[in-house]
Residue, then its C-alpha position, 0 to 999 in steps of 0.5 A: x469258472x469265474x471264481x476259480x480265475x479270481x482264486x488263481x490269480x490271488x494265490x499268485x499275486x499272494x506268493x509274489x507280495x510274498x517273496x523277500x525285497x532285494x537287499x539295500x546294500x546302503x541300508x543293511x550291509x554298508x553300516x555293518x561293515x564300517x561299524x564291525x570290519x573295517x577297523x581291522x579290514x581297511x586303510x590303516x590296517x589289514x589283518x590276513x592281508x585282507x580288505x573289505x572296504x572295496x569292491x575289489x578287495x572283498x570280491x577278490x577274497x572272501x565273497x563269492x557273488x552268488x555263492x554264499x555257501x562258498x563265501x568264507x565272510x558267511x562262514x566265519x561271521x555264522x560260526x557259533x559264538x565260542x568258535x575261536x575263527x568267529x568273525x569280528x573276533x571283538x564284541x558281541x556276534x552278528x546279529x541273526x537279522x545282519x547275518x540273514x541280510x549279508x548271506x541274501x546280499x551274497x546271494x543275490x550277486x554281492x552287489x557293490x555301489x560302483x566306486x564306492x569305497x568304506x570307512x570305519x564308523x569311527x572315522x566317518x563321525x570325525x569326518x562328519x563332526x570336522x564337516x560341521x565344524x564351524x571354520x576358525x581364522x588361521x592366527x599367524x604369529x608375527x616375529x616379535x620386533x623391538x618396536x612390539x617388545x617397547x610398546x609393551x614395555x611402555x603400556x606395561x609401566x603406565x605411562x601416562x596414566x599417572x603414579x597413583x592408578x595401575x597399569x593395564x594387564x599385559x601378558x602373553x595369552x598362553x605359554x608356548x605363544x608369541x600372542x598378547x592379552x591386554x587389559x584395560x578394565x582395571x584402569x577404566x575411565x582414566x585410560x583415553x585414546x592416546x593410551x592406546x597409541x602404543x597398541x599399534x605396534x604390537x601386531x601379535x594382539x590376540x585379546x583387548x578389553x577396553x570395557x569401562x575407559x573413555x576411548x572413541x573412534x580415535x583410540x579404535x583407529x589405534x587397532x585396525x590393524x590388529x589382523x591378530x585380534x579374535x576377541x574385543x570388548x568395548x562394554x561401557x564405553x561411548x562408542x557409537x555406530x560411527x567409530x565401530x568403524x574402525x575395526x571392520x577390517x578386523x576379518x579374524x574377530x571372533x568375539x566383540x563385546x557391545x554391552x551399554x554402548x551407542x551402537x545401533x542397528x546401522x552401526x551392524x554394517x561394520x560386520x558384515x565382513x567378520x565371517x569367523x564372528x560368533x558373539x556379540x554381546x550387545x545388551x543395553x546398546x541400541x541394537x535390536x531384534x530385527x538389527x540382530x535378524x539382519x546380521x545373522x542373515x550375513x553371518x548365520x554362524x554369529x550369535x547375539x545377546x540382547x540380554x532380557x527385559x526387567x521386570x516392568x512397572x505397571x499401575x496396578x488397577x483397583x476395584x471401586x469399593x463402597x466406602x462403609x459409613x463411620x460410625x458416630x464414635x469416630x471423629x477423625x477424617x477419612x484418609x484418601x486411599x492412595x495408589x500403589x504401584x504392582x511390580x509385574x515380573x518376567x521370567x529370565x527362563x521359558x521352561x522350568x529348570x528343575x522339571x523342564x516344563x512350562x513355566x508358572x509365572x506366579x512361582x519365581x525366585x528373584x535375585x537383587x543387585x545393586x546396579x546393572x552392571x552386577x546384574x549383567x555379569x550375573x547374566x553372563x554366567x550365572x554359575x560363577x555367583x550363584x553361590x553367594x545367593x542365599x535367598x530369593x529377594x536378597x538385600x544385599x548384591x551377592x555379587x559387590x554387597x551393596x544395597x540392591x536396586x529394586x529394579x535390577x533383578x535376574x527372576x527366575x521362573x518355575x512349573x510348581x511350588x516343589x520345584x521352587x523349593x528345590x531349587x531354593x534348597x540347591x540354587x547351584x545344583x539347578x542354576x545350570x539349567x536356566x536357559x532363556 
């Protein structure tokens, strides 16, 4: 009796496991509407007058909850795949599986999340991508007044910079746009804070490059009120952490350019408060790991390149050798073996950029240049030079063609020997890939 029991109960509890689960609607209906319907049953239009985005328009129209013989959204989206009334009319047909669930959706009561209301796939991935969009600063051009038209006038012929070095570049950034470029690179160590001066009057200063002159806290002071400007580099100049504040009401600044200068880790405080701040170039300055950390904590849009380490320099250790006695026919003395130095060298790249896998340190490819200046330019895009690069350990810098220094080089590491040779064959097909 027992056994007849247990056998009743298992055939029961087998035809419940049995039964099909309830249609999510979220799982298996919302997606097929979005990605097939709603272009041609939604808010931008409505072919036959007909909605399917909401509860209202659908259940008013083509669903019937329990009925999905009587619903004319199972009937045309089951006809056979030539029918001219098939629905969607566009692409391939529903597929068995999504038509099974709709009918079951229907069937079970066409049930509707309350208030829910569909968008088109396509829609809904621009909203997702505006979503996370990273927010930019809302740049308001300023009327151009007749004290901005004089400052640009007076940078523009050199004043002050005497007959024989050029002017600064000076010129609107875009066509159709009242914002400036300036640039004082070209004219480098020969422009110094008064030079500046005439940047206080030009409010629609969008892009400064003061890299290579010999400005300090005093020529910054010249632009703290630049609420305009969205990218400055201060590369190769004295600046320190004291004059970095200067700029720390420049809330727009996007990009700032650090690049061998005095800035440390407390010089980081002045940005805390530049939420649009998304680069900092920060190699060969005082800045740390742990300083970058610290304003990503603040900033966590804000990215901050320390560069790479150079290869070092290490003693390399030498085995204690038996010295073999001379034989009785040499007469000279015995030269003391001297010491030599092993250049240890560190690839710029964790992962292969021909197979992408893990690097082998003895395969590398190394590039020379001449100073770190030349070096850092190739690290900021190698692309832009890697045409020039004819060769691993070059003797000339393929970026001025000077003589290298030994101690200024860019490695590159590989998985395998094949893969180094491929890349030597077609650096430019591969240099893209070289990630840090």
């Amino acid at each position: 009796m027992r056994k007849i029991i247990t056998f009743i109960i298992s055939v029961v509890i087998l035809g419940l496991n049995g039964r099909a689960e309830k249609v999510d609607f979220a799982k298996s209906i919302q997606g097929v509407f979005e990605a097939r319907c709603i272009d041609c049953h939604g808010p931008k239009k409505q072919k036959a007058d007909l909605r399917l985005d909401s509860e209202e328009g659908a259940l008013a129209e083509v669903v019937k909850p329990g009925k999905s013989g009587e619903s004319k959204l199972y009937k045309y989206i089951s006809l056979p795949a030539d029918h001219e009334d098939i629905m969607p009319p566009k692409g391939d047909p529903l597929t068995k599986v999504q038509i099974a669930s709709i009918k079951q959706w229907i069937d079970e009561g066409a049930n509707w999340p309350k208030e829910l209301v569909l968008i088109s796939s396509k829609d809904r991935a621009a909203a997702e991508a505006d979503a996370n969009k990273l927010p930019e600063p809302e740049i308001k051009e300023s009327p151009v007044s007749d004290a901005e038209k004089a400052a640009i006038a007076r940078l523009i012929s050199g004043e002050g910079l005497g007959e024989k070095f050029s002017a600064p570049l000076v010129m609107a950034l875009a066509q159709n746009t009242k914002l400036i470029y300036a640039n004082f690179r070209l004219v480098g160590k020969n422009v110094n804070d008064e030079h500046l001066a005439p940047l206080a009057e030009i409010q629609n200063l969008s892009e400064l490059d003061l890299a290579n002159t010999q400005i300090t806290a005093v020529g910054l002071g010249h632009i703290k009120g630049s609420k305009n400007l969205t990218k400055l580099s201060l590369a190769n100049t004295s600046i320190d952490d004291a004059a970095l504040k200067q700029i720390e009401g420049l809330t727009n600044l996007m990009s700032l350019n650090l690049y061998n200068t005095k800035v440390t880790d407390v010089g980081l405080a002045s940005l805390m408060n530049m939420k649009y701040l998304r680069k900092v170039y920060a190699w060969q300055s005082g800045i740390t790991e742990k300083g970058a950390a610290e304003l990503k904590k603040a900033l966590p849009n804000v990215d901050v390149n320390l560069g790479f380490k150079l290869a070092k320099v290490e003693a390399k250790k030498e085995e204690k050798k038996e010295t073999p006695k001379p034989k009785k026919e040499e007469t000279k003395p015995e030269k003391k073996e001297e010491k030599k130095a092993d250049v240890k060298l560190v690839s710029f790249n964790k992962k292969c950029p021909v197979s992408s896998k893990d690097v082998d340190p003895t395969k590398l490819f190394s590039i020379n240049f001449c100073c770190g200046n030349c070096l850092a330019d190739f690290t900021k895009a190698p692309a832009n030079h890697i045409a020039k690069v004819k060769g691993p350990d070059n003797k000339k810098c393929p970026i001025s063609g000077k003589d290298i220094d030994a101690s200024k080089q860019f490695v590159i590491g590989f998985c395998c020997g094949n893969c180094l040779a491929s890349f030597t064959k077609a650096p430019a097909k591969h240099i893209a890939k070289v990630k840090k």
